[in-house]
ZADO-1210 file (C-alpha; in nm, 4 decimals, padded with zeros to 6 digits):
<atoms>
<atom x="00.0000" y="00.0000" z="00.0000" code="UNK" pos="1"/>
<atom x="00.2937" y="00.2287" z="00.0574" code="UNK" pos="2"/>
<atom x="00.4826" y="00.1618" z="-00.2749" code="UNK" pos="3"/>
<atom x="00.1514" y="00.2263" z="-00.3977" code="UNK" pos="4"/>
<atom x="00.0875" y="00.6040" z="-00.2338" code="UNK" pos="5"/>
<atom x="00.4654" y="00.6790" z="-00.3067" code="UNK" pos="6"/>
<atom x="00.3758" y="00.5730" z="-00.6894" code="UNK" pos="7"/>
<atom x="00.0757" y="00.8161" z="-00.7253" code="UNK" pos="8"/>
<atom x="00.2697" y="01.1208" z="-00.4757" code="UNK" pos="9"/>
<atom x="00.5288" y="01.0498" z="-00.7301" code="UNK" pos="10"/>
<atom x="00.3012" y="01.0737" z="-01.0263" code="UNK" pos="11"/>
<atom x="00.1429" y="01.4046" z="-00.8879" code="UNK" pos="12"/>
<atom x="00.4361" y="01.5703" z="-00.8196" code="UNK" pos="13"/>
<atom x="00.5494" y="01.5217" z="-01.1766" code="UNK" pos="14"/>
<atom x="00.2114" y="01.6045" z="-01.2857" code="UNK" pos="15"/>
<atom x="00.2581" y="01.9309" z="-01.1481" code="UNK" pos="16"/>
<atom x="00.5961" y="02.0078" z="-01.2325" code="UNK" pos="17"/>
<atom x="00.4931" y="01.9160" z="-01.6297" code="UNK" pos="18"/>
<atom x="00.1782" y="02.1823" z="-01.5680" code="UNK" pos="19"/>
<atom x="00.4090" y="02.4077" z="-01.4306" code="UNK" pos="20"/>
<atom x="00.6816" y="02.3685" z="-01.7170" code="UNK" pos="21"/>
<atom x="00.4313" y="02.4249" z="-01.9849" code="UNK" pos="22"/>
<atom x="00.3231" y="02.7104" z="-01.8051" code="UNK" pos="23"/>
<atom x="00.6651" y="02.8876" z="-01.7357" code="UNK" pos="24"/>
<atom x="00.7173" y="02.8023" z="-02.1278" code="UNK" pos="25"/>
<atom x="00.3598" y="02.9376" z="-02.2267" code="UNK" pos="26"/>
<atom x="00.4405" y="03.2529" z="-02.0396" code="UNK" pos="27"/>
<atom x="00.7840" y="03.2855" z="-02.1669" code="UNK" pos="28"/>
<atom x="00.5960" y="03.2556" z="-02.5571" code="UNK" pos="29"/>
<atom x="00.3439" y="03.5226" z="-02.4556" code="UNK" pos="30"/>
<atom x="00.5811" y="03.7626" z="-02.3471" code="UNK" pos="31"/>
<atom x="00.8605" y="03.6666" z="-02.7039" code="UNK" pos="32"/>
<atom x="00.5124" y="03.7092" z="-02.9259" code="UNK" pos="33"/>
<atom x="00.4401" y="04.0473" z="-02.7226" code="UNK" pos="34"/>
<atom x="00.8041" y="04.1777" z="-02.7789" code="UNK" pos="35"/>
<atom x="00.8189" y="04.0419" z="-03.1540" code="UNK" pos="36"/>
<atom x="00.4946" y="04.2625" z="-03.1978" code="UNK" pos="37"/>
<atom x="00.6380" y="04.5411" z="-03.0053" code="UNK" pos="38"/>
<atom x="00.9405" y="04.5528" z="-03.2224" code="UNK" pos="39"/>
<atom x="00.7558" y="04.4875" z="-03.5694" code="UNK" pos="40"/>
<atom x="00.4935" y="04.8213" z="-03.4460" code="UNK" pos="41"/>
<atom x="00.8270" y="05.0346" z="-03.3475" code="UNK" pos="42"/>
<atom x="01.0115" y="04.9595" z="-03.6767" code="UNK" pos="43"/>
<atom x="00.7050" y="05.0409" z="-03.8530" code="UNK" pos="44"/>
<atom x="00.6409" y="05.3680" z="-03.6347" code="UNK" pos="45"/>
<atom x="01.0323" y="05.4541" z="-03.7902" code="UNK" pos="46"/>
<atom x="00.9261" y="05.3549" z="-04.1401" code="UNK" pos="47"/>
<atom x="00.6491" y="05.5977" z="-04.1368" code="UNK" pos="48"/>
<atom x="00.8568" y="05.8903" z="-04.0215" code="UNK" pos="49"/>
<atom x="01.1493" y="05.8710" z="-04.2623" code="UNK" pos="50"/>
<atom x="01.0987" y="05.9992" z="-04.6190" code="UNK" pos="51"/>
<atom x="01.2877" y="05.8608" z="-04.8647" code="UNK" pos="52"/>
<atom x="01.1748" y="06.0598" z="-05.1479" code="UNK" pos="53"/>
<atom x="01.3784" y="06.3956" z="-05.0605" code="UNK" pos="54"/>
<atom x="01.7351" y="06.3090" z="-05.1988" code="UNK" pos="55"/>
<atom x="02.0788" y="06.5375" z="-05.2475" code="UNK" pos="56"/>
<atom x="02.3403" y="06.6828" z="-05.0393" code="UNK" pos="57"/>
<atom x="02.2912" y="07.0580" z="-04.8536" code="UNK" pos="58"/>
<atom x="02.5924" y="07.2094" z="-04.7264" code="UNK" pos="59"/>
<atom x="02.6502" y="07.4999" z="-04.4641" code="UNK" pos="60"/>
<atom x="02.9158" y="07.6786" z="-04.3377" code="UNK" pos="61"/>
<atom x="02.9525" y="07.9771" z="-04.0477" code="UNK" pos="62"/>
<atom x="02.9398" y="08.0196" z="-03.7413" code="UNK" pos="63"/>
<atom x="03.1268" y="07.8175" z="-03.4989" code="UNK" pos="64"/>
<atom x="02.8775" y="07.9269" z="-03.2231" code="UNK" pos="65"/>
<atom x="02.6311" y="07.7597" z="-03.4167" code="UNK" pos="66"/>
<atom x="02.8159" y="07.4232" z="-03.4549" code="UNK" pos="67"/>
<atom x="02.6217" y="07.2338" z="-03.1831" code="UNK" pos="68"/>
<atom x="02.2647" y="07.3531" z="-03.3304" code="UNK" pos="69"/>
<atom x="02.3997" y="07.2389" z="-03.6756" code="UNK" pos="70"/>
<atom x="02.5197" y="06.9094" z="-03.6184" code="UNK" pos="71"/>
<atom x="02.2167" y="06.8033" z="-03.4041" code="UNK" pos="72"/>
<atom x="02.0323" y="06.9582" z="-03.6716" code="UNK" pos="73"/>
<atom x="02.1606" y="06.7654" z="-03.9692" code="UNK" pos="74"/>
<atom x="02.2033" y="06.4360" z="-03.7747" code="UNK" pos="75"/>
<atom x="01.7797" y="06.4697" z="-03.7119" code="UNK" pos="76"/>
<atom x="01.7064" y="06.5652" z="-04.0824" code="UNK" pos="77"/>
<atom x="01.8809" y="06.2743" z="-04.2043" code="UNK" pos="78"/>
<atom x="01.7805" y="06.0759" z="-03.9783" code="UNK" pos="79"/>
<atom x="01.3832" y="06.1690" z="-04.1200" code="UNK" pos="80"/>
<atom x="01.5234" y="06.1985" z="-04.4876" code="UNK" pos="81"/>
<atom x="01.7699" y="05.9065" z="-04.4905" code="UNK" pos="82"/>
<atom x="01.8890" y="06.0031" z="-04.8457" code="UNK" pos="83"/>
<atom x="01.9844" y="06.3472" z="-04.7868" code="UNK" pos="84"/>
<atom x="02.3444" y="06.4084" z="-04.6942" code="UNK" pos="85"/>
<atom x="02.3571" y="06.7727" z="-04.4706" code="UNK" pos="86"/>
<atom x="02.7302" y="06.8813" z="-04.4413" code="UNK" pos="87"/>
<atom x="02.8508" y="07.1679" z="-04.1843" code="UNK" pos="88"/>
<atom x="03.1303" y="07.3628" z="-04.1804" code="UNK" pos="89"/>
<atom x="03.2629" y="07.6126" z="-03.9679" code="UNK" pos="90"/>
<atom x="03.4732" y="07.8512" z="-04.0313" code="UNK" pos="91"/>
<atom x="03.3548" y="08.1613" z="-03.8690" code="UNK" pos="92"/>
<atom x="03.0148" y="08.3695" z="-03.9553" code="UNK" pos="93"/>
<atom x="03.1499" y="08.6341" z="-04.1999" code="UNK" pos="94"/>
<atom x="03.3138" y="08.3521" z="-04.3662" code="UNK" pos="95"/>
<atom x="03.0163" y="08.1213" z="-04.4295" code="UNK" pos="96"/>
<atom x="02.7979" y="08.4428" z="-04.4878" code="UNK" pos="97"/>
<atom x="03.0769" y="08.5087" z="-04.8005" code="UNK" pos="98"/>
<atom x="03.0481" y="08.1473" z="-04.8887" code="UNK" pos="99"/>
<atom x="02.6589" y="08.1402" z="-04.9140" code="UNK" pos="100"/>
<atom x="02.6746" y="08.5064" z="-05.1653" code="UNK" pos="101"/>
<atom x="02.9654" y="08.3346" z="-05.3501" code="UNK" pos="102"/>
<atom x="02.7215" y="08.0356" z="-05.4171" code="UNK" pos="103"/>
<atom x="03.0155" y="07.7934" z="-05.2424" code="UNK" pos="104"/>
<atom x="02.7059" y="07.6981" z="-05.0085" code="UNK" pos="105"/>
<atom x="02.3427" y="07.6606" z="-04.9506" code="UNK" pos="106"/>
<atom x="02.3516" y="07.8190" z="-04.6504" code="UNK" pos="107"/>
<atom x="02.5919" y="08.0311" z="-04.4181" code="UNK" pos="108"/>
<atom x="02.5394" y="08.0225" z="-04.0645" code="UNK" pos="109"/>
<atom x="02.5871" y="08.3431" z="-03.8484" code="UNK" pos="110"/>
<atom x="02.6243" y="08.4096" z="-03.4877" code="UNK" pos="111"/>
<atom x="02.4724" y="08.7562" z="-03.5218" code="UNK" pos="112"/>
<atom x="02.2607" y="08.9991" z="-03.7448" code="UNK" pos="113"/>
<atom x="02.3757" y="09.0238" z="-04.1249" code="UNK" pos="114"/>
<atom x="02.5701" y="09.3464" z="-04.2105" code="UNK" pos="115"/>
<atom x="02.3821" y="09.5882" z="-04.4355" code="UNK" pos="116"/>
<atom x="02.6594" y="09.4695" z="-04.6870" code="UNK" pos="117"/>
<atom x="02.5983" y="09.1240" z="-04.6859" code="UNK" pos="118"/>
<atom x="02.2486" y="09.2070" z="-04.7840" code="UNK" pos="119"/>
<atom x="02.3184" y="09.4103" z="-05.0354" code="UNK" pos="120"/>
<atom x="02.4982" y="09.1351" z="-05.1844" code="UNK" pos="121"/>
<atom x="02.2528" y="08.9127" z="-05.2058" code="UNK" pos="122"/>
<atom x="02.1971" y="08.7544" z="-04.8377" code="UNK" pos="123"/>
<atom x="01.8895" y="08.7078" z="-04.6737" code="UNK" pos="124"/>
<atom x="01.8442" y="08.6663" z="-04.2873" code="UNK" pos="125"/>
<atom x="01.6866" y="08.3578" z="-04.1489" code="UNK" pos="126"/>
<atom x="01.6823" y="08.3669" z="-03.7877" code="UNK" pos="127"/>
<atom x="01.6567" y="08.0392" z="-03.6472" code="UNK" pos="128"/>
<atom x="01.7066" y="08.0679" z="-03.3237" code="UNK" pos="129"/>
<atom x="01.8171" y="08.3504" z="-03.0325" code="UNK" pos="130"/>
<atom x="02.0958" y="08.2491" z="-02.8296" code="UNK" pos="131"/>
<atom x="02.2480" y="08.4223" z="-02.5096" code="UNK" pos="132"/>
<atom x="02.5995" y="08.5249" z="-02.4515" code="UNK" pos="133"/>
<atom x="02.7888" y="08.4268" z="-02.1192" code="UNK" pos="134"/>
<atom x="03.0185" y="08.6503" z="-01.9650" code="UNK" pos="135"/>
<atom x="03.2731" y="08.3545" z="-01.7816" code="UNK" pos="136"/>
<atom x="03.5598" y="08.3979" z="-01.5632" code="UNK" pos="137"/>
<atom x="03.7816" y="08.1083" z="-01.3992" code="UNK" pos="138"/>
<atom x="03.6040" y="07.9297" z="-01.0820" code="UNK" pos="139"/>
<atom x="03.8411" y="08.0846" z="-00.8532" code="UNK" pos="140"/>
<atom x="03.7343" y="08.4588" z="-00.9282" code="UNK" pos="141"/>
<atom x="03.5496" y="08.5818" z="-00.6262" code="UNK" pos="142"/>
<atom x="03.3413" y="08.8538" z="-00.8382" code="UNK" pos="143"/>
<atom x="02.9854" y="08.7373" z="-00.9758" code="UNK" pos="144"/>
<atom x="02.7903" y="09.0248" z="-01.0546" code="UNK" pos="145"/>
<atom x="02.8713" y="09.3242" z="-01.2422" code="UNK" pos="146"/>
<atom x="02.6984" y="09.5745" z="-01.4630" code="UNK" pos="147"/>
<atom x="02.6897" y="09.7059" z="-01.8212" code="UNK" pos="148"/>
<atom x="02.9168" y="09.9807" z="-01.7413" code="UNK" pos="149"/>
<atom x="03.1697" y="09.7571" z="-01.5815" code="UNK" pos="150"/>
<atom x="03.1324" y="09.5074" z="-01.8168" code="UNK" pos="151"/>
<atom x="03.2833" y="09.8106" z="-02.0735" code="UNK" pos="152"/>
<atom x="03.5283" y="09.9014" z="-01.8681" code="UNK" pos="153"/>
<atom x="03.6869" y="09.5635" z="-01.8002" code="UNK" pos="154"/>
<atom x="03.7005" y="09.5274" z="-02.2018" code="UNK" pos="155"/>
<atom x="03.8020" y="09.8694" z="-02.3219" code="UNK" pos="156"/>
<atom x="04.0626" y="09.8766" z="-01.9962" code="UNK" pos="157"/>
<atom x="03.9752" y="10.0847" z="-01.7488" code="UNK" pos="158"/>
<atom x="03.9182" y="09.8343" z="-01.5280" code="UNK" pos="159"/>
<atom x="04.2253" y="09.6477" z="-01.5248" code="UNK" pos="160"/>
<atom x="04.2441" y="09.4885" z="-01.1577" code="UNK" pos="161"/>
<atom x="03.9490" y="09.2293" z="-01.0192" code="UNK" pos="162"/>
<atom x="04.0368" y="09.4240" z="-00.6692" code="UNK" pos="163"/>
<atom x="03.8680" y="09.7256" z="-00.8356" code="UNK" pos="164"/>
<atom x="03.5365" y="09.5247" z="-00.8312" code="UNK" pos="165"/>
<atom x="03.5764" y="09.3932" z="-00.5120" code="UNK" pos="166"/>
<atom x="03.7339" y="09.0568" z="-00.6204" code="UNK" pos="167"/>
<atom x="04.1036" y="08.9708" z="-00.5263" code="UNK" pos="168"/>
<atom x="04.4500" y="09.2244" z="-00.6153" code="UNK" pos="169"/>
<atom x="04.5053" y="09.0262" z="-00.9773" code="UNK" pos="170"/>
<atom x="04.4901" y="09.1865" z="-01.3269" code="UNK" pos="171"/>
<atom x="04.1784" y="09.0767" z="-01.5644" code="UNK" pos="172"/>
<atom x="04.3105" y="08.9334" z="-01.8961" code="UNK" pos="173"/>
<atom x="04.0785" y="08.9564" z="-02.1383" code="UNK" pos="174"/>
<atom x="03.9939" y="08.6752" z="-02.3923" code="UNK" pos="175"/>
<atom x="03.7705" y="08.7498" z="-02.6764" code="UNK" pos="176"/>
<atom x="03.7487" y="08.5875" z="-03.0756" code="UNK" pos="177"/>
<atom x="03.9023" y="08.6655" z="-03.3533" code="UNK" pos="178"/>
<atom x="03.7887" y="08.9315" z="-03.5415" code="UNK" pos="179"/>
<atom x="03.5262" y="08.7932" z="-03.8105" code="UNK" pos="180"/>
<atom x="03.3643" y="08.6000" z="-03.5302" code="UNK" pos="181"/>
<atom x="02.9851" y="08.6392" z="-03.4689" code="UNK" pos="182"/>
<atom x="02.9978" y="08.6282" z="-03.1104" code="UNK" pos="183"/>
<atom x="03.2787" y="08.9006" z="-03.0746" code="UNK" pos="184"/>
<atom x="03.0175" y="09.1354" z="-03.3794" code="UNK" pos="185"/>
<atom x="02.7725" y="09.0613" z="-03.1658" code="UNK" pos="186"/>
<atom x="02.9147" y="09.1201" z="-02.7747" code="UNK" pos="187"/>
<atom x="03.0932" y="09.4403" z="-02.9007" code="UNK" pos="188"/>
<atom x="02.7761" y="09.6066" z="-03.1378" code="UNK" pos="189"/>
<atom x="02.5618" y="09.5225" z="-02.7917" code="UNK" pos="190"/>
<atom x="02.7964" y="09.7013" z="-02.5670" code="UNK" pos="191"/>
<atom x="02.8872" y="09.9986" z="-02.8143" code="UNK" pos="192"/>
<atom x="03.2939" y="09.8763" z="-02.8206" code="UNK" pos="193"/>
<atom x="03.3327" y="09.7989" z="-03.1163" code="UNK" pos="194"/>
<atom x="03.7199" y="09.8281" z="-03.2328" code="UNK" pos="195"/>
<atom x="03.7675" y="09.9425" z="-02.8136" code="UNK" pos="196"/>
<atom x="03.8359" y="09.5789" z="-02.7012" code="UNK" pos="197"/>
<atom x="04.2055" y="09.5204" z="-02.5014" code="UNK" pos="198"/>
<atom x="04.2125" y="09.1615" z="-02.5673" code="UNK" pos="199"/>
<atom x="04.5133" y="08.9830" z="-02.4314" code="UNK" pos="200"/>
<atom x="04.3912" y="08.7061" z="-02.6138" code="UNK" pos="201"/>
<atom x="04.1996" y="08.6860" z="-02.9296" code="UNK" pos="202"/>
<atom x="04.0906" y="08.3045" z="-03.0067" code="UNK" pos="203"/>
<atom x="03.9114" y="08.1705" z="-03.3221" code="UNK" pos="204"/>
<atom x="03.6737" y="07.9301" z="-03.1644" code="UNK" pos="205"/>
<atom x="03.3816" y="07.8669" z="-02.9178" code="UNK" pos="206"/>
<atom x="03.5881" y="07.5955" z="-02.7347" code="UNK" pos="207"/>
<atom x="03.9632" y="07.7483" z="-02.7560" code="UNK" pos="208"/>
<atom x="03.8197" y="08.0792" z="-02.5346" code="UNK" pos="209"/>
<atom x="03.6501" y="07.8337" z="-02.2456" code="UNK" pos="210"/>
<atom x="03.9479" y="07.6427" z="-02.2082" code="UNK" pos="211"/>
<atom x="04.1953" y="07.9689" z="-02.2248" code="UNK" pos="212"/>
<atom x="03.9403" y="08.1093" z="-01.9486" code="UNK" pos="213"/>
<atom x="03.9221" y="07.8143" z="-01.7532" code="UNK" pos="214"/>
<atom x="04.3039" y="07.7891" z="-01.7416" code="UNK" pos="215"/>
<atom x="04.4033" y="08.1583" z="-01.6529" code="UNK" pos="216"/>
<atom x="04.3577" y="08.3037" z="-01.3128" code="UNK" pos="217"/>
<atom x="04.2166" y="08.6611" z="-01.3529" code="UNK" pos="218"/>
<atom x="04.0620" y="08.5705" z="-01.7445" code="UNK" pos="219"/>
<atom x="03.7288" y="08.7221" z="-01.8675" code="UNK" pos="220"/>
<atom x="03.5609" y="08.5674" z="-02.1953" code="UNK" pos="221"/>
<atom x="03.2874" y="08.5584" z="-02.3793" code="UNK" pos="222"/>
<atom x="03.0941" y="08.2026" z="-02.5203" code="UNK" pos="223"/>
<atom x="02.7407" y="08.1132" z="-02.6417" code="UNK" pos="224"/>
<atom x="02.5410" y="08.0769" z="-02.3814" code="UNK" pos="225"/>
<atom x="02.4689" y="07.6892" z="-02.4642" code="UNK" pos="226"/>
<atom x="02.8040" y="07.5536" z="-02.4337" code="UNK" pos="227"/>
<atom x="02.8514" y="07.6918" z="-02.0590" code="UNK" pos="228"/>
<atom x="02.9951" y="07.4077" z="-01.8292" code="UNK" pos="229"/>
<atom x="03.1317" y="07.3865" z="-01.4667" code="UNK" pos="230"/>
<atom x="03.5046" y="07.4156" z="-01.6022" code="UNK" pos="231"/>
<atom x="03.4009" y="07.8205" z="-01.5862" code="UNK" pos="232"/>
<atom x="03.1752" y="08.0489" z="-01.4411" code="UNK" pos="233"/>
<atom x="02.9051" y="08.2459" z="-01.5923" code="UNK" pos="234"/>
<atom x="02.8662" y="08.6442" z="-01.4425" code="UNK" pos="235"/>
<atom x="02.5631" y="08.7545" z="-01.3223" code="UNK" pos="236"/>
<atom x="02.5059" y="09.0693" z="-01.5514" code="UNK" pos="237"/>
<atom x="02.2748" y="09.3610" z="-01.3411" code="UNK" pos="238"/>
<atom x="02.2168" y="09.0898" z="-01.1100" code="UNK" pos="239"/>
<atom x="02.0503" y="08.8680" z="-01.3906" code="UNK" pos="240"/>
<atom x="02.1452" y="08.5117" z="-01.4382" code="UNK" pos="241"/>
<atom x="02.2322" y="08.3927" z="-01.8132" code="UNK" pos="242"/>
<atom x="01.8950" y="08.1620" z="-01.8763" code="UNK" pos="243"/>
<atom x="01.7024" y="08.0751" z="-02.1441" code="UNK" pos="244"/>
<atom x="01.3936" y="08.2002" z="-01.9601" code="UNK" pos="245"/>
<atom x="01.5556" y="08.5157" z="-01.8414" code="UNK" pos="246"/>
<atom x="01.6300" y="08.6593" z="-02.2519" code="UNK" pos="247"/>
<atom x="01.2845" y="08.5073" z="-02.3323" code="UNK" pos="248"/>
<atom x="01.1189" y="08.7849" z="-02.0412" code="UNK" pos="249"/>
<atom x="01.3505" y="09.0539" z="-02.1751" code="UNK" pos="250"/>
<atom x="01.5914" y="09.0597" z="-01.8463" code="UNK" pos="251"/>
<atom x="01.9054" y="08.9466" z="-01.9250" code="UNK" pos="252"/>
<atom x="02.0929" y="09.2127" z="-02.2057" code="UNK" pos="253"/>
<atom x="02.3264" y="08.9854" z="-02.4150" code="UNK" pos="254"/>
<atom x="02.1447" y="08.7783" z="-02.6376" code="UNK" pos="255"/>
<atom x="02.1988" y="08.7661" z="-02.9717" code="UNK" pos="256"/>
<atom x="02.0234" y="08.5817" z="-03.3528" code="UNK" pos="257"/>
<atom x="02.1642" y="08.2564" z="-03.4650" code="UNK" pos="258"/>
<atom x="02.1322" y="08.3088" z="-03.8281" code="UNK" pos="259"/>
<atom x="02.0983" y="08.0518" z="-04.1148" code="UNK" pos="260"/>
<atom x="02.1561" y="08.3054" z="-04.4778" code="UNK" pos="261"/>
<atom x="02.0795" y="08.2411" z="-04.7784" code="UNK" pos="262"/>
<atom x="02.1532" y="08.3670" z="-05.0647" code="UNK" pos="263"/>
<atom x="01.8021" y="08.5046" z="-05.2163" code="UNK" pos="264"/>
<atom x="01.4387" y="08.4085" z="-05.0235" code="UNK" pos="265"/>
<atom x="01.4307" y="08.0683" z="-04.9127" code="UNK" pos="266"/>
<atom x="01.1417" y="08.0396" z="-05.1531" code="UNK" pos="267"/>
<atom x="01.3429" y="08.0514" z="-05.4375" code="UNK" pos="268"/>
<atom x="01.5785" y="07.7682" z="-05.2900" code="UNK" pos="269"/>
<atom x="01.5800" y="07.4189" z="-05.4249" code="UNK" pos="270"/>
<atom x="01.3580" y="07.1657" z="-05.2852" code="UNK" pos="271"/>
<atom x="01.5803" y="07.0400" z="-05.0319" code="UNK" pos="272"/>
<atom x="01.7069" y="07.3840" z="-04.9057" code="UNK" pos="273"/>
<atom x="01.3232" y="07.4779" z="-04.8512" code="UNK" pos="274"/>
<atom x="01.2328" y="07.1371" z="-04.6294" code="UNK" pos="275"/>
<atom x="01.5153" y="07.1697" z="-04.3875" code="UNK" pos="276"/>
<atom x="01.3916" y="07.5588" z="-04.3228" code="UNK" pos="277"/>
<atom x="01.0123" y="07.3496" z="-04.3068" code="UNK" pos="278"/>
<atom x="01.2058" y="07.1052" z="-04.0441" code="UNK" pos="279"/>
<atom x="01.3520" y="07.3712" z="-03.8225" code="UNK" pos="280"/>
<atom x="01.0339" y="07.5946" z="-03.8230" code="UNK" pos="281"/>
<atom x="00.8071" y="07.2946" z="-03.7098" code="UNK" pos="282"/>
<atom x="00.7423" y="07.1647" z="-03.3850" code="UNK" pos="283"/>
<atom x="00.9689" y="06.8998" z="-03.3703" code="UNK" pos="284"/>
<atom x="01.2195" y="07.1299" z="-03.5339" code="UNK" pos="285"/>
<atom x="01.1875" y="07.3521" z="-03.2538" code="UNK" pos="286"/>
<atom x="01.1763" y="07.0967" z="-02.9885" code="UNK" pos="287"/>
<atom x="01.5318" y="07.0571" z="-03.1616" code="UNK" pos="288"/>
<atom x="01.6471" y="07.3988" z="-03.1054" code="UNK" pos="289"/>
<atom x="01.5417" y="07.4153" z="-02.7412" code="UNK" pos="290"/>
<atom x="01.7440" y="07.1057" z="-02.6410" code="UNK" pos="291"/>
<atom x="02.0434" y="07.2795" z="-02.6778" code="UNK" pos="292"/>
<atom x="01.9666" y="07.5589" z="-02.4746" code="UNK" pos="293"/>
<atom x="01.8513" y="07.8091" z="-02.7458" code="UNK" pos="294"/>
<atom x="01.5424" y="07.9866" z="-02.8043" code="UNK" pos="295"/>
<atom x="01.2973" y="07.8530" z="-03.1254" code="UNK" pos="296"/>
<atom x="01.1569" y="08.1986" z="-03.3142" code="UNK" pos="297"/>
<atom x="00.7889" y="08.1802" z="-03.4439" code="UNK" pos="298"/>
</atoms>
């Protein structure tokens, strides 16, 4: 009678581990079948928004300011139009602006407002964006606010000591771009300096003036407000912190257009010329601009 029990306790357990098996294995099916579905709707969901109609290759060139708003730019247009090459450049605004009336390029990008002599030439301003300019110092600068005027004076020179703003007994070296640049058109037409500027150093990129700041004691630059990182130190300027949300309400005074120029209206561009200006005036083209840290125009 024993054996017997032991027979059918042995046939129930295995019973239940078979149920159980084919369960486990049922469950594991549901859940491939759910993520093969899953996968098949998201591929689909890609195929519907790329275009593969909209072929050729654009190219730009300007601004280095503008360099992370074009790259993430082009990589999202081809991304939608898979057989579209977009190819940047940068080699300064007044540069690319010269490039795009020369017919070199589609487009030239520019860190500032075209000169009434580029549009006399043939160049028509597309603003794309607004950007801010940072005022940055080292991290060990004890100063963090100052005002217009002082701004001027520690770029024309007549501030020439931090201890004069209350900061520590060591000279300001000033570090601006090379002339040409957007950003330096733009910080100097703002502040009325033009041609005024002491620099100590003048620098032809975005980059090359943060780390120059970062790396001098006593340094002053200037930089596009959306590459600011903790290796410097933005200013307060008239107490107002550099934010997108403080140019959007009017507060903060150095903000400046991120232009994309063409050479006649972008109407009269070719096909693909006209979509990308489509792409960045959209929504999701927009949405593009604001992720790094610039302002989308309506």
């Amino acid at each position: 009678m024993k054996k017997i029990l032991k027979g059918i306790s042995f046939f129930a357990v295995m019973i239940m581990l078979v149920g159980s098996l084919v369960a486990c294995s049922g469950s594991t099916e549901d859940k491939k079948d759910k993520a093969d579905k899953a996968d098949k709707a998201d591929k689909a969901d890609k195929e519907e928004s790329v275009d593969t109609s909209l072929k050729g290759t654009l190219t730009m060139a300007g601004s280095t300011s503008m360099e992370k708003l074009a790259n993430i730019a082009a990589e999202a247009f081809m991304i939608k139009y898979p057989n579209v090459i977009v190819s940047p450049e940068f080699v300064g605004s007044s540069a690319g602006v010269e490039q795009v009336i020369a017919g070199a390029v589609n487009i030239g990008n520019a860190s500032r407002a075209l000169k009434d002599s580029e549009i006399e030439s043939g160049a028509v301003e597309n603003v794309v964006a607004i950007d801010g300019i940072g005022v940055i110092t080292d991290n060990s600068n004890t100063v963090n606010n100052i005002s217009k005027e002082e701004l001027i004076g520690l770029f024309t020179g007549t501030i020439s000591n931090w201890s004069q703003l209350g900061g520590p007994n060591q000279p300001v070296v000033v570090v601006g771009r090379e002339s040409g640049s957007g950003t330096r058109g733009a910080f100097e037409e703002i502040l009325g300096v033009e041609d005024q500027c002491v620099y100590s150093n003048e620098i032809n990129s975005t980059g090359g003036v943060m780390a120059k700041v970062a790396s001098t004691p006593g340094a002053i630059g200037y930089v596009s407000l959306d590459i600011l990182n903790d290796t410097v130190r933005a200013f307060k300027l008239e107490g107002v912190e550099p934010t997108s949300d403080n140019i959007k309400a009017g507060d903060y005074f150095l903000s400046r257009p991120f232009v994309m120029a063409t050479k006649g209206e972008i109407s009269e561009q070719n096909e693909l010329v006209q979509e990308f200006f489509n792409y960045l005036y959209s929504a999701e083209g927009k949405d593009l601009i604001e992720s790094v840290g610039l302002i989308a125009v309506d």
